[in-house]
Chimera marker file (.cmm) of the C-alpha trace (Angstrom):
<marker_set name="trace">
<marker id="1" x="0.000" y="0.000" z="0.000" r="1" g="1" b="0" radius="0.5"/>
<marker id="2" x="0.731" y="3.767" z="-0.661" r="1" g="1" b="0" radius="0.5"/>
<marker id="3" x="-0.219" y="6.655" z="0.542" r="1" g="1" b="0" radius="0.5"/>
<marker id="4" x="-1.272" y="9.887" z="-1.746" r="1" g="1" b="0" radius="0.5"/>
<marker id="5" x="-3.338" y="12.810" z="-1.465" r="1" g="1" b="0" radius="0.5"/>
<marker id="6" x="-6.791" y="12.574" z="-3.464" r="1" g="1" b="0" radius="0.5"/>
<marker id="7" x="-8.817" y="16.175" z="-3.157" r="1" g="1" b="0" radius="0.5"/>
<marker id="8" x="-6.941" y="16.988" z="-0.048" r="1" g="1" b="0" radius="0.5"/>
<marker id="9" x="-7.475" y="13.806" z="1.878" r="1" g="1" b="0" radius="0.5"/>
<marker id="10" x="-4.580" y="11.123" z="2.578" r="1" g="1" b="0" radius="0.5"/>
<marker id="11" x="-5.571" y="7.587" z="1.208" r="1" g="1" b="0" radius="0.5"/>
<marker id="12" x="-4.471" y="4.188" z="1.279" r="1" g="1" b="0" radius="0.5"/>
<marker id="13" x="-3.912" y="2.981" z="-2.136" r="1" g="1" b="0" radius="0.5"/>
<marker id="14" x="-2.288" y="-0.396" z="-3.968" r="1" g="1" b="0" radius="0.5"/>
<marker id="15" x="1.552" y="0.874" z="-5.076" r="1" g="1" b="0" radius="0.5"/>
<marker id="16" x="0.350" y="-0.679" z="-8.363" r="1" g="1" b="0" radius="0.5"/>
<marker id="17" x="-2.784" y="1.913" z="-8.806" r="1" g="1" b="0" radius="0.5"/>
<marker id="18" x="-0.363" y="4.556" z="-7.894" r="1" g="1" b="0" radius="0.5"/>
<marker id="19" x="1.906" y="3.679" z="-10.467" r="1" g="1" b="0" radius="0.5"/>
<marker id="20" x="-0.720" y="4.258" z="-12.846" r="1" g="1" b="0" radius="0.5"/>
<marker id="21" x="-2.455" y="7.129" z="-11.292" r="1" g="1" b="0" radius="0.5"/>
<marker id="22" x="1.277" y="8.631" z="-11.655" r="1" g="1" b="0" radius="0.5"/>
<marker id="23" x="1.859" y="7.646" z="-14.963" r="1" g="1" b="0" radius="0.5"/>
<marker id="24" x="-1.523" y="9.093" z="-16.743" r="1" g="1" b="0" radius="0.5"/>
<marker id="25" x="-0.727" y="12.280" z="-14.531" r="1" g="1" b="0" radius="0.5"/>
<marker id="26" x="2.711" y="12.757" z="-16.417" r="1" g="1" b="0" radius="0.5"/>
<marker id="27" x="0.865" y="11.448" z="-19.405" r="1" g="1" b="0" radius="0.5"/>
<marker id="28" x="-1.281" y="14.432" z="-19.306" r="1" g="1" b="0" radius="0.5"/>
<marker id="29" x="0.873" y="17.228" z="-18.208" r="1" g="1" b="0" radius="0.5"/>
<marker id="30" x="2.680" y="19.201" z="-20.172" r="1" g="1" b="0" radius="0.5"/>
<marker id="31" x="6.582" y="20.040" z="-19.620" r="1" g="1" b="0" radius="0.5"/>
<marker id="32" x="7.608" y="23.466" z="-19.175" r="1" g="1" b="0" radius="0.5"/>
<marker id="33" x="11.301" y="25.607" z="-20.693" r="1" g="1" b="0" radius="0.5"/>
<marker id="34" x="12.107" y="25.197" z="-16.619" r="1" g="1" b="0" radius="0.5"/>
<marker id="35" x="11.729" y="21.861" z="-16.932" r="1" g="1" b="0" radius="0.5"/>
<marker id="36" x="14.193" y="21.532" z="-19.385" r="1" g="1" b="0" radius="0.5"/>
<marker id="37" x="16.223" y="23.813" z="-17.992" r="1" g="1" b="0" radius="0.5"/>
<marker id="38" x="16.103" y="21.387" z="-14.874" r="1" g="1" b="0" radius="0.5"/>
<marker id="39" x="16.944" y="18.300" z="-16.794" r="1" g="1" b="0" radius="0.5"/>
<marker id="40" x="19.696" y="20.169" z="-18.978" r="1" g="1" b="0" radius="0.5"/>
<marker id="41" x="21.514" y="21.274" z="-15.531" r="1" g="1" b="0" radius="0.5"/>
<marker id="42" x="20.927" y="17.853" z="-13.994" r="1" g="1" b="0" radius="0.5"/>
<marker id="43" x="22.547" y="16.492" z="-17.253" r="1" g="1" b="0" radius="0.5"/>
<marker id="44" x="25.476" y="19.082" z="-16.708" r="1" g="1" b="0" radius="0.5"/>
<marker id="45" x="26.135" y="17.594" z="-13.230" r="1" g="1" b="0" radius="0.5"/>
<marker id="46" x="26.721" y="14.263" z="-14.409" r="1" g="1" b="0" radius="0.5"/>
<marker id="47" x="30.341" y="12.617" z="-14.788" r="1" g="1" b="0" radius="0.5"/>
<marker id="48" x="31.607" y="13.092" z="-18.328" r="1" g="1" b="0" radius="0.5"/>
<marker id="49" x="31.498" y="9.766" z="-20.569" r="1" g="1" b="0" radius="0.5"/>
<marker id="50" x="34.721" y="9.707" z="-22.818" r="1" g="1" b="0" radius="0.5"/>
<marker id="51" x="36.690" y="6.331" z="-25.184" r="1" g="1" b="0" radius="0.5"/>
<marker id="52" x="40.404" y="5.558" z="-24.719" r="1" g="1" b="0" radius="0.5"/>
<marker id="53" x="41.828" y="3.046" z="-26.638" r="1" g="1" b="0" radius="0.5"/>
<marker id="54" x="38.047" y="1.705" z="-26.876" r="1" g="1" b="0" radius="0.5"/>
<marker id="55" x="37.592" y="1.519" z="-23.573" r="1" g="1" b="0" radius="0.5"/>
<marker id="56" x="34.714" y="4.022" z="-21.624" r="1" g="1" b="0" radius="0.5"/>
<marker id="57" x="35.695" y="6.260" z="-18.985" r="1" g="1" b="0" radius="0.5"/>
<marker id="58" x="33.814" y="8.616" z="-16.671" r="1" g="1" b="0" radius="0.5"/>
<marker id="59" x="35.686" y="11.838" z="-15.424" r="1" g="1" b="0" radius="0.5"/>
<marker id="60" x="34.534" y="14.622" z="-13.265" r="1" g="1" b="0" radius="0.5"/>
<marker id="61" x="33.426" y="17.811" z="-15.096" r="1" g="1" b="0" radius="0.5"/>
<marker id="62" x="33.503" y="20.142" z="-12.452" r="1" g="1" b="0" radius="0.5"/>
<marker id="63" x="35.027" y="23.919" z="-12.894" r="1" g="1" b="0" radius="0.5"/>
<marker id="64" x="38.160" y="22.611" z="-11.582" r="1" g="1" b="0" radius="0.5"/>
<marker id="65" x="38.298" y="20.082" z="-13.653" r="1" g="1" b="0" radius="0.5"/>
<marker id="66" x="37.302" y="21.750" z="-16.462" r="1" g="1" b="0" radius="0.5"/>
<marker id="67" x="40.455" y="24.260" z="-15.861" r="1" g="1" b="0" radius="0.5"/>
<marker id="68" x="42.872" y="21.620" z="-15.308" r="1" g="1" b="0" radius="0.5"/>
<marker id="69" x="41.727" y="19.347" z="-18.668" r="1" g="1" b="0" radius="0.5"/>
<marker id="70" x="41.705" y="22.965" z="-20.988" r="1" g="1" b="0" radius="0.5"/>
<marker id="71" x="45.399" y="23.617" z="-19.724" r="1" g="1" b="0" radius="0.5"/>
<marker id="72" x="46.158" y="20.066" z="-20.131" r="1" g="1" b="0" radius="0.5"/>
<marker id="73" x="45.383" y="19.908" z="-23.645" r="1" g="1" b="0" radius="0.5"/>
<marker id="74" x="46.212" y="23.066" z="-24.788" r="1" g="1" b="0" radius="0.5"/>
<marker id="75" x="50.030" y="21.536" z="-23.575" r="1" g="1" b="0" radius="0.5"/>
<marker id="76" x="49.348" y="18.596" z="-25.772" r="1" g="1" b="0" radius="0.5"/>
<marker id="77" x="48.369" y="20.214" z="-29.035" r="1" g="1" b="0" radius="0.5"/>
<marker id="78" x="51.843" y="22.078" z="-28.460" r="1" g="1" b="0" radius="0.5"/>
<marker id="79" x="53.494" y="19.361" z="-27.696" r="1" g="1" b="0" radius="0.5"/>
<marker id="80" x="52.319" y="17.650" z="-30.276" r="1" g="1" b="0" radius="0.5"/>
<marker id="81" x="52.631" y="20.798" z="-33.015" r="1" g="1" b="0" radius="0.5"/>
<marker id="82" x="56.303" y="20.977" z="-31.309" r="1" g="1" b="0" radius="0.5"/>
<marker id="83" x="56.833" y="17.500" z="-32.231" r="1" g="1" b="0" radius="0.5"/>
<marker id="84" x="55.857" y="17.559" z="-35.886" r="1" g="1" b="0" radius="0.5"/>
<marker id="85" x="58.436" y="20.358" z="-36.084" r="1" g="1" b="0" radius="0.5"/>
<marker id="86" x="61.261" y="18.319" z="-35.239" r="1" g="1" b="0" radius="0.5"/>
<marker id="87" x="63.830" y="17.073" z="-37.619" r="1" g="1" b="0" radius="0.5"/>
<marker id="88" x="63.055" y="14.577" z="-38.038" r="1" g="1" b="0" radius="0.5"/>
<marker id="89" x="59.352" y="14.490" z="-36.930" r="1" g="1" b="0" radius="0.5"/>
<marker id="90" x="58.430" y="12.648" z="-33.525" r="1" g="1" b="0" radius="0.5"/>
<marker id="91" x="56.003" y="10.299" z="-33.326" r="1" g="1" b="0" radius="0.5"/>
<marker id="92" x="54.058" y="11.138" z="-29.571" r="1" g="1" b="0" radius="0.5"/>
<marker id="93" x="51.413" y="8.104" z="-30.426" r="1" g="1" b="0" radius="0.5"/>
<marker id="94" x="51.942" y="6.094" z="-27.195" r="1" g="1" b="0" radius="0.5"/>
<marker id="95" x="54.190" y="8.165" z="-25.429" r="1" g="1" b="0" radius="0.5"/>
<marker id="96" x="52.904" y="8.736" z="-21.968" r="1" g="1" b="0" radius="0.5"/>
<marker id="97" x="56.079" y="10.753" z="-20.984" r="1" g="1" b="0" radius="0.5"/>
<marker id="98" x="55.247" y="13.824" z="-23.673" r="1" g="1" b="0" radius="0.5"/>
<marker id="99" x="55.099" y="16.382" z="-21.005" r="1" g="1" b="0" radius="0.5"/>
<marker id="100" x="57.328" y="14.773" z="-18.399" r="1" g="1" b="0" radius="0.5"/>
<marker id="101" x="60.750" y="12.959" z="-19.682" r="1" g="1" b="0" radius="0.5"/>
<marker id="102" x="60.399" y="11.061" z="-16.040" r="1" g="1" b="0" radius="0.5"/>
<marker id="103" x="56.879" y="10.613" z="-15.306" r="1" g="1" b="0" radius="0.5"/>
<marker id="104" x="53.869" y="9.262" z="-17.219" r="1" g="1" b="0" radius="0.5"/>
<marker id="105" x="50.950" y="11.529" z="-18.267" r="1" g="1" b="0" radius="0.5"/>
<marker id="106" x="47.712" y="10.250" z="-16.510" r="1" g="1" b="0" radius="0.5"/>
<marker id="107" x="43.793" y="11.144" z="-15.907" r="1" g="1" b="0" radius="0.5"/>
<marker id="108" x="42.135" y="10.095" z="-12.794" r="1" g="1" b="0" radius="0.5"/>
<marker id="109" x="38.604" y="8.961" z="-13.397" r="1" g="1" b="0" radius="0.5"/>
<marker id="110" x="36.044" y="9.795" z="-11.216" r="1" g="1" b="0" radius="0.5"/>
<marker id="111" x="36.384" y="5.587" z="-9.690" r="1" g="1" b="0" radius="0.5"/>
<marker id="112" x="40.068" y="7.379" z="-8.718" r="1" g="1" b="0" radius="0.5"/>
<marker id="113" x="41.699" y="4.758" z="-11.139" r="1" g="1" b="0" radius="0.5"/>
<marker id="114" x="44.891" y="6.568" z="-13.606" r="1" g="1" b="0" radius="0.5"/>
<marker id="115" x="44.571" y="6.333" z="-17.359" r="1" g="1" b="0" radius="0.5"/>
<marker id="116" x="47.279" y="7.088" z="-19.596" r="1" g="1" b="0" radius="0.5"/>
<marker id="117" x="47.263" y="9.469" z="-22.129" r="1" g="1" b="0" radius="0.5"/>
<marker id="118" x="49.652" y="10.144" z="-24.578" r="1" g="1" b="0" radius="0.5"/>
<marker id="119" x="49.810" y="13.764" z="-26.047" r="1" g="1" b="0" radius="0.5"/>
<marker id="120" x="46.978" y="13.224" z="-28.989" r="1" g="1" b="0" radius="0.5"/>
<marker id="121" x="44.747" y="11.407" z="-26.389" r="1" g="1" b="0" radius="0.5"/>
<marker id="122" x="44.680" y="14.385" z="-23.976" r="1" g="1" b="0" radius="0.5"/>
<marker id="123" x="43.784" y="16.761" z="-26.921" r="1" g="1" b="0" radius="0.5"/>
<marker id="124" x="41.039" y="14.074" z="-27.655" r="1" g="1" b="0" radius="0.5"/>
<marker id="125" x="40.149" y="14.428" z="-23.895" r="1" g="1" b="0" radius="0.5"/>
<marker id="126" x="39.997" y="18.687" z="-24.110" r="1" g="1" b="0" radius="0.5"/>
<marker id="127" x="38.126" y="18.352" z="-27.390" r="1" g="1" b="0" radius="0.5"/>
<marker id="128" x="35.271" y="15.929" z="-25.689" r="1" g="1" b="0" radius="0.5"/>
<marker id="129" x="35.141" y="18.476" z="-22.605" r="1" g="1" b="0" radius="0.5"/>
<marker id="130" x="34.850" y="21.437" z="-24.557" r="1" g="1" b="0" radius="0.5"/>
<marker id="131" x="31.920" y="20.108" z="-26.813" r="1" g="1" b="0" radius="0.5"/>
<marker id="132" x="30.071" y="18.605" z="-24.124" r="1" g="1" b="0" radius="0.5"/>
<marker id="133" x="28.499" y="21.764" z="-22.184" r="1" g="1" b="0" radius="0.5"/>
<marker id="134" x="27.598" y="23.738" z="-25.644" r="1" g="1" b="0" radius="0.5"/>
<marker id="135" x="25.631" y="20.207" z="-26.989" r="1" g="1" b="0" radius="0.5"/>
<marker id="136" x="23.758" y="19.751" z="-24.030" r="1" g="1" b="0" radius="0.5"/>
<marker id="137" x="22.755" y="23.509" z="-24.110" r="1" g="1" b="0" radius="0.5"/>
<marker id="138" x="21.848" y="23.129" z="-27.727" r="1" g="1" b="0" radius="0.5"/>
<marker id="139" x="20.092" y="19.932" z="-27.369" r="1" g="1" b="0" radius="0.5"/>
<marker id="140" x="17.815" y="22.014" z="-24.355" r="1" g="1" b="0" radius="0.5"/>
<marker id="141" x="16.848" y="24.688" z="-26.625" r="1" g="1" b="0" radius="0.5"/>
<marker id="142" x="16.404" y="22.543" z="-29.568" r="1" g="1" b="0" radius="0.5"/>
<marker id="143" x="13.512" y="20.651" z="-26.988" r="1" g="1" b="0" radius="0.5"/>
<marker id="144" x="12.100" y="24.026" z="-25.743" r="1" g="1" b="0" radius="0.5"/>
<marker id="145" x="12.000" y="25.262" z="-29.930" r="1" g="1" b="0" radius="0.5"/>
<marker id="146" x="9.368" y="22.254" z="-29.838" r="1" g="1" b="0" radius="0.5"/>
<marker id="147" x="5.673" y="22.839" z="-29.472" r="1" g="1" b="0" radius="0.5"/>
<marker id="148" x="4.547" y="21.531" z="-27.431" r="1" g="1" b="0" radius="0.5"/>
<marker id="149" x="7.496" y="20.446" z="-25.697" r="1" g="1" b="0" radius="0.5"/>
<marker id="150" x="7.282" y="16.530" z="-25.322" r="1" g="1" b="0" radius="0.5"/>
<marker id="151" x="6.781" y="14.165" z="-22.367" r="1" g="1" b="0" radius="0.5"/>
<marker id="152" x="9.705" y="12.215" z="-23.034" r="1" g="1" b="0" radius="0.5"/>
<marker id="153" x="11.939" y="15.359" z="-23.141" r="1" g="1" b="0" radius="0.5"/>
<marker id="154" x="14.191" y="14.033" z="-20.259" r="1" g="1" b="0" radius="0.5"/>
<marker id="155" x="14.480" y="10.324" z="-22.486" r="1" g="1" b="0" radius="0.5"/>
<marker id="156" x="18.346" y="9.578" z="-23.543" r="1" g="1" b="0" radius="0.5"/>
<marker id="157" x="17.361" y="9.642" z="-26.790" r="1" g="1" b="0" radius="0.5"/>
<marker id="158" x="16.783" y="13.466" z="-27.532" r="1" g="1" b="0" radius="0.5"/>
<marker id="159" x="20.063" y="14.504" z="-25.457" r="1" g="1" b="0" radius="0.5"/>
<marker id="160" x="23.771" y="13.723" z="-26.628" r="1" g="1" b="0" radius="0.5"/>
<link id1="1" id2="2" r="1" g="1" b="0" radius="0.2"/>
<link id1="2" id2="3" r="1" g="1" b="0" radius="0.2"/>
<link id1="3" id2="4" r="1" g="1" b="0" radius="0.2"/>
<link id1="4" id2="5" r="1" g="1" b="0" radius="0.2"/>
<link id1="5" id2="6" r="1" g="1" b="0" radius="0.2"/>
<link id1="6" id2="7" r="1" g="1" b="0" radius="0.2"/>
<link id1="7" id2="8" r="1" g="1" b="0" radius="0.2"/>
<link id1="8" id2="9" r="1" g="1" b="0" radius="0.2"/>
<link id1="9" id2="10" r="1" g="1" b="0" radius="0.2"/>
<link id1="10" id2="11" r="1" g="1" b="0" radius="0.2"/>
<link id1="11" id2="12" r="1" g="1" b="0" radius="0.2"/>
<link id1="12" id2="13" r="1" g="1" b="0" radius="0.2"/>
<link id1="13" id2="14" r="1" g="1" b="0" radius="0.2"/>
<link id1="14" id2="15" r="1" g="1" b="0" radius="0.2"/>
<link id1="15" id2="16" r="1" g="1" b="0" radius="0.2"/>
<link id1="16" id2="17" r="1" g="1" b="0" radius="0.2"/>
<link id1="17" id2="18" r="1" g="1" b="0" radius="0.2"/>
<link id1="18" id2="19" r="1" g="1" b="0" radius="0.2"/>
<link id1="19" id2="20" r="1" g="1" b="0" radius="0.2"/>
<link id1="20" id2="21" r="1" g="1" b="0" radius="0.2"/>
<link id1="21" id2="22" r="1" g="1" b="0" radius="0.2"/>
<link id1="22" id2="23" r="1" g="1" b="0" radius="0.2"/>
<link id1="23" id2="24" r="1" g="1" b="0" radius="0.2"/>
<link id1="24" id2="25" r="1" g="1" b="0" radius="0.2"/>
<link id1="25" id2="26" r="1" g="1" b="0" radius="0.2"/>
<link id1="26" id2="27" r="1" g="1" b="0" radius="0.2"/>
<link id1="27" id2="28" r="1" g="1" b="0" radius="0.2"/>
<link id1="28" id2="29" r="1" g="1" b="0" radius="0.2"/>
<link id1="29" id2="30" r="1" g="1" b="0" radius="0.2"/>
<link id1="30" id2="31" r="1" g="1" b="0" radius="0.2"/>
<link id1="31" id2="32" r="1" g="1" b="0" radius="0.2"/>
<link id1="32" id2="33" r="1" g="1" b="0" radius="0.2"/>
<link id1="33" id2="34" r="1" g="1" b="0" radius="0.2"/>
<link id1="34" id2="35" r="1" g="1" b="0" radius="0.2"/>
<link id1="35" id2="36" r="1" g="1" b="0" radius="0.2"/>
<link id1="36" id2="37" r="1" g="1" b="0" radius="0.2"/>
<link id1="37" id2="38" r="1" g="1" b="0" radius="0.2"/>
<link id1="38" id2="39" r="1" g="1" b="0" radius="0.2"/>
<link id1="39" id2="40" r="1" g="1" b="0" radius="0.2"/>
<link id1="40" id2="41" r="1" g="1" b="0" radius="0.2"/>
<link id1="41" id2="42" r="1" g="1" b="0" radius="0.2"/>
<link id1="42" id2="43" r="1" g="1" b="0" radius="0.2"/>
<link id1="43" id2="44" r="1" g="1" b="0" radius="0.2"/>
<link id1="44" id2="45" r="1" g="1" b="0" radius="0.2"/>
<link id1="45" id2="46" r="1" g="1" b="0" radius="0.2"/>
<link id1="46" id2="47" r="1" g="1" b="0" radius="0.2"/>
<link id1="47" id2="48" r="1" g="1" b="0" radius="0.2"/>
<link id1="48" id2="49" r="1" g="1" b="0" radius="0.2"/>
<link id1="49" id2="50" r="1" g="1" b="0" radius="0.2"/>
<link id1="50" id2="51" r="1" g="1" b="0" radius="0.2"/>
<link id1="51" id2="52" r="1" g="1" b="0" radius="0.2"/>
<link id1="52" id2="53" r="1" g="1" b="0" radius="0.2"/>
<link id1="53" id2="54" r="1" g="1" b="0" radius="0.2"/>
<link id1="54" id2="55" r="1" g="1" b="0" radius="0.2"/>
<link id1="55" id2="56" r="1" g="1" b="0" radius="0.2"/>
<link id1="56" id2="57" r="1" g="1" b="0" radius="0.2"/>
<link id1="57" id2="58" r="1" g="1" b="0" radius="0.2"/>
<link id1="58" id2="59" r="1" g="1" b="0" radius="0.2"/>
<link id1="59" id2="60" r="1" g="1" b="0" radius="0.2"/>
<link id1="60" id2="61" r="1" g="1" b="0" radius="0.2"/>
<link id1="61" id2="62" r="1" g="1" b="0" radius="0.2"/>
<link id1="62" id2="63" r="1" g="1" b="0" radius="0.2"/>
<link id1="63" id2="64" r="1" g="1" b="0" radius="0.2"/>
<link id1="64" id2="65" r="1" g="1" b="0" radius="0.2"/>
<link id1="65" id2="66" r="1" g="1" b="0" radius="0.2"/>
<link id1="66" id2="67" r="1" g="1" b="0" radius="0.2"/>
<link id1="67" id2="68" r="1" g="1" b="0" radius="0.2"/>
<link id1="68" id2="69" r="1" g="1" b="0" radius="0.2"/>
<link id1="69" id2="70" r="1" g="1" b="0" radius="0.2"/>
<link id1="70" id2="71" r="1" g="1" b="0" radius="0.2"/>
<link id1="71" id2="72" r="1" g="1" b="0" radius="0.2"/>
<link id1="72" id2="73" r="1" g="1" b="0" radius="0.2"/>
<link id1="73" id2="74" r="1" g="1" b="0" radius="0.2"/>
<link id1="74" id2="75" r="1" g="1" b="0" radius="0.2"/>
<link id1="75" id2="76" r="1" g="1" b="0" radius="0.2"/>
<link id1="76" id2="77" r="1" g="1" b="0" radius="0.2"/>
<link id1="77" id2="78" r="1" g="1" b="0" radius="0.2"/>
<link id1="78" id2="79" r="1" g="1" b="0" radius="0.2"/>
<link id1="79" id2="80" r="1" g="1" b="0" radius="0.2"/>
<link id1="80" id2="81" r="1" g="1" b="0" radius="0.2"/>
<link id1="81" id2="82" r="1" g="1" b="0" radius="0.2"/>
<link id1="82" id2="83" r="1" g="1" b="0" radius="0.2"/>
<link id1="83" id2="84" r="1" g="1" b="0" radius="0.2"/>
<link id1="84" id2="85" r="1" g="1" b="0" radius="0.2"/>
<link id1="85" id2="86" r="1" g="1" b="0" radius="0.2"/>
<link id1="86" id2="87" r="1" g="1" b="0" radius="0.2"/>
<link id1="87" id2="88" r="1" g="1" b="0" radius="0.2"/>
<link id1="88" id2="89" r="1" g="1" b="0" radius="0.2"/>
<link id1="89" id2="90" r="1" g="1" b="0" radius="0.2"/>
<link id1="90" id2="91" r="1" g="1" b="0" radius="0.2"/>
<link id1="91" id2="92" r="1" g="1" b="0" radius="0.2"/>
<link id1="92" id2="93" r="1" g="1" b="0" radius="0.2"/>
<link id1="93" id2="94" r="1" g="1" b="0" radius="0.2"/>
<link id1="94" id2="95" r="1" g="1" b="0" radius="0.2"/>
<link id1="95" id2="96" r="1" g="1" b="0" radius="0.2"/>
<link id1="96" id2="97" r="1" g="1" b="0" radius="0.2"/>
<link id1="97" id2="98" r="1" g="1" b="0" radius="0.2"/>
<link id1="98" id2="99" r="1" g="1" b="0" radius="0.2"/>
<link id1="99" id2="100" r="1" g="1" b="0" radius="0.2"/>
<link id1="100" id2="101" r="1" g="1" b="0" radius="0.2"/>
<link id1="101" id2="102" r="1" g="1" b="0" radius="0.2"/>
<link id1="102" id2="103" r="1" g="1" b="0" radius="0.2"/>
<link id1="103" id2="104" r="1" g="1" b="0" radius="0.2"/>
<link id1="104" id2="105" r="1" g="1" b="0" radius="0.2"/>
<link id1="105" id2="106" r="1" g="1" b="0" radius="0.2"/>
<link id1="106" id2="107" r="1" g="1" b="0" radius="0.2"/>
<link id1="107" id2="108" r="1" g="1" b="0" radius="0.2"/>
<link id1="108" id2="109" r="1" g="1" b="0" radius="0.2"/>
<link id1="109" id2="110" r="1" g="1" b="0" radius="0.2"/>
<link id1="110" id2="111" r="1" g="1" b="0" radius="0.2"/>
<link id1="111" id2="112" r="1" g="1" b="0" radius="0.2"/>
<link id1="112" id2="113" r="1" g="1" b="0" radius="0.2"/>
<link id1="113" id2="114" r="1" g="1" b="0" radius="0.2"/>
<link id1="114" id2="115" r="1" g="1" b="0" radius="0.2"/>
<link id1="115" id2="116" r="1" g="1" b="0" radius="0.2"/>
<link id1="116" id2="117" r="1" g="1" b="0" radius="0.2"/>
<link id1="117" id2="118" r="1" g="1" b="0" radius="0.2"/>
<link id1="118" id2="119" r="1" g="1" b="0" radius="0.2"/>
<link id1="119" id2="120" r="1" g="1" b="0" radius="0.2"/>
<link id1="120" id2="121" r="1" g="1" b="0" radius="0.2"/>
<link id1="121" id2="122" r="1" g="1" b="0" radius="0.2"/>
<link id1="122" id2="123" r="1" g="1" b="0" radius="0.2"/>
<link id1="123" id2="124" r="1" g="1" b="0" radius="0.2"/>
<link id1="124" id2="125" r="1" g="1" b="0" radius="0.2"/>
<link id1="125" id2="126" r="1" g="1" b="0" radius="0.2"/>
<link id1="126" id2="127" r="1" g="1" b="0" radius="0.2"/>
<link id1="127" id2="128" r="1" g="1" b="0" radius="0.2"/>
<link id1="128" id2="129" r="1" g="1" b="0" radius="0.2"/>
<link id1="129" id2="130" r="1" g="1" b="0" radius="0.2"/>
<link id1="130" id2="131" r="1" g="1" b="0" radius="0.2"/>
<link id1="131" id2="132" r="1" g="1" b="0" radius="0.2"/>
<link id1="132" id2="133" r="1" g="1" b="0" radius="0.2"/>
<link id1="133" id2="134" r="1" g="1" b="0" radius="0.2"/>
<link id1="134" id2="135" r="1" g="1" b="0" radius="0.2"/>
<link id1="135" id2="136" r="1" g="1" b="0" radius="0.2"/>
<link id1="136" id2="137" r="1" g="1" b="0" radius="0.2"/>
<link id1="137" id2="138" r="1" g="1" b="0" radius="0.2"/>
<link id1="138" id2="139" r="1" g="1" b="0" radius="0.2"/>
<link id1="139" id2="140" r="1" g="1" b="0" radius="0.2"/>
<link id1="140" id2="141" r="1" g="1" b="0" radius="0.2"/>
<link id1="141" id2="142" r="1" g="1" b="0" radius="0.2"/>
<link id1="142" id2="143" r="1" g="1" b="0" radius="0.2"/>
<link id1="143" id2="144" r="1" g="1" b="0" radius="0.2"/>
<link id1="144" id2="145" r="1" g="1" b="0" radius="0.2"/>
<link id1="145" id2="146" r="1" g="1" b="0" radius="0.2"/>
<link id1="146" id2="147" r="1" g="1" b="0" radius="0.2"/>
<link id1="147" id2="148" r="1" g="1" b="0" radius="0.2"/>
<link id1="148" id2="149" r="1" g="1" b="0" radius="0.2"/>
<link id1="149" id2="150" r="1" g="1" b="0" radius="0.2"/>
<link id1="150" id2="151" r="1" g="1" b="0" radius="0.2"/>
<link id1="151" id2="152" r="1" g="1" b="0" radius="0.2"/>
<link id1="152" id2="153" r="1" g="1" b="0" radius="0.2"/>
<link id1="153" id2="154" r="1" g="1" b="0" radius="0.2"/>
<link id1="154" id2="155" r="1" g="1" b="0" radius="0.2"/>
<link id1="155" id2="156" r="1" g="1" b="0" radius="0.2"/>
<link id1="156" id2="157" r="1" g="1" b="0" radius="0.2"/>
<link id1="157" id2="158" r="1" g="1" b="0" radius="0.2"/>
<link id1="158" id2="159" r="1" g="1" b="0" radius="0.2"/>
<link id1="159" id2="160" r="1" g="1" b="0" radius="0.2"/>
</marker_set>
């Protein structure tokens, strides 16, 4: 049993009938721009998905982070233009130790576990980072263009 509120009064009710109750409420409500706003910033908040080597990682996207990653590859994409400059050219594909000659070049994921990253990887990384906020905003406005905006706005499928 569950409890709910019908015209002002609490009531015992099967979870089952609430379910349903709950879901022909949604069914029949309309979402707001706020609403979107809501799930845009919730979506913002969330651990940033991003492929090494084929393998998934999640890393923290918080303003700190988002400092730290931007300086990081902006050092890469030197390093790397620095490289090609050489004569001959050097190859950074694989080489952890771009930045440091005694220390390899890691990530911590937000499970606190290192990846390495060689020089092209961490560009990879800043590039992901710095297209991530501007396609969730577009993907919110995109939602709130539509009229009227959709029940399933908050569904996977309409955000990147």
């Amino acid at each position: 049993m569950s409890m709910m509120i019908v015209n002002g009064e609490p009531v015992e009710i099967p979870a089952q009938e609430r379910a349903q109750i709950e879901a022909e409420w949604l069914a029949n409500t309309t979402p707001t721009r706020a609403d979107v706003d809501i799930e845009r910033d919730r979506r913002l908040a969330l651990p940033l998905t991003h492929s090494v080597r084929g393998q998934e990682y999640q890393f923290h996207v918080d303003e700190k982070s988002l400092r730290r990653v931007t300086a990081a590859a902006a050092d890469a994409k030197f390093a790397i233009l620095k490289a090609s400059l050489e004569d001959p050219p050097v190859d950074l594909l694989g080489n952890y130790r771009w930045q440091w000659p005694d220390l390899d070049f890691a990530w911590i994921t937000v499970g606190g576990a290192p990846v390495l990253l060689d020089a092209h990887e961490v560009a990879a990384l800043g590039d992901t980072f710095m297209n991530w906020e501007p396609a969730l905003i577009y993907a919110a406005s995109a939602i709130k263009a539509l009229d009227p905006i959709p029940a399933d706005y908050a569904d996977d499928a309409r955000w990147p």
